[in-house]
C-alpha positions as CSV (number, residue, x, y, z in Angstrom):
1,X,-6.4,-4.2,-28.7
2,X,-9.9,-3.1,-28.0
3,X,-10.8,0.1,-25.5
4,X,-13.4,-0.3,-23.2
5,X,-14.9,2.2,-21.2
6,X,-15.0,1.5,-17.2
7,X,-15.4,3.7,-14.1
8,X,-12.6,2.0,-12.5
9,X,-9.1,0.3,-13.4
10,X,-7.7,-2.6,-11.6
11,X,-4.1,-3.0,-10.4
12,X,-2.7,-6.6,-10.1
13,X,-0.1,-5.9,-8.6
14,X,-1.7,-4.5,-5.4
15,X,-5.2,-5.5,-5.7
16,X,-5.9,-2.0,-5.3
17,X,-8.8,0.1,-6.7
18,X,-9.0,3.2,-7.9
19,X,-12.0,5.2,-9.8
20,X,-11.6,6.9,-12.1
21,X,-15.2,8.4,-14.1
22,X,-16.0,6.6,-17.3
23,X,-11.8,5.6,-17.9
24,X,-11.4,4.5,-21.3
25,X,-8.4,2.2,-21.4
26,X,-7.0,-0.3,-23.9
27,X,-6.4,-3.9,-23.0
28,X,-6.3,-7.0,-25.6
29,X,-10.4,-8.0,-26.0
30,X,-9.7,-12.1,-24.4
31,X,-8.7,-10.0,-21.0
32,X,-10.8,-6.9,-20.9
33,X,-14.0,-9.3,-19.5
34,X,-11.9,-10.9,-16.8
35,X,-10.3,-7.6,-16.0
36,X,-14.0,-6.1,-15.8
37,X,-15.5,-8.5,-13.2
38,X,-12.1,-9.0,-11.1
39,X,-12.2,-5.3,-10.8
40,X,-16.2,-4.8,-10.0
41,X,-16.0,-7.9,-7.5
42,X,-12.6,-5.7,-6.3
43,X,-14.8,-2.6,-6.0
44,X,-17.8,-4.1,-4.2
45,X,-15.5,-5.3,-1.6
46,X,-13.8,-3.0,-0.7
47,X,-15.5,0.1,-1.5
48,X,-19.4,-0.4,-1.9
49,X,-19.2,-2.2,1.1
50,X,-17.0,-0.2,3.3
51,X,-18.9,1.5,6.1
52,X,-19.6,5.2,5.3
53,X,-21.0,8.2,7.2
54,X,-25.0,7.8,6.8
55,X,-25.1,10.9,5.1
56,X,-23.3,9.4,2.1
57,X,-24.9,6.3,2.6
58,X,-28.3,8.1,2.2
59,X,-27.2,9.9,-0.7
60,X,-26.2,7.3,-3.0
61,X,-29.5,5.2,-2.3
């Protein structure tokens, strides 16, 4: 097993999201890659390009 340290965890069992600062979790090392990018493609989708206020917008630009 091999901990990695991610600001977000991915669920498989309801494609959901959630972030969490810097999570360290433990997952065996052949899976923690494909776990990473499932989850940042995940995150880009359905948070980073959500549609927010333009004052949060602004703010993280």
């Amino acid at each position: 097993m091999t901990t990695i340290h991610a600001p977000f965890i991915f669920s498989k069992d309801n494609d959901d999201v959630a972030f969490t600062p810097w999570l360290a979790y433990t997952c065996p090392a052949s899976s923690c890659f494909i776990i990473a990018v499932g989850s940042w493609r995940a995150a880009k989708d359905r948070i980073f390009l959500r549609k927010r206020p333009v004052h949060e917008s602004r703010a993280a630009t």
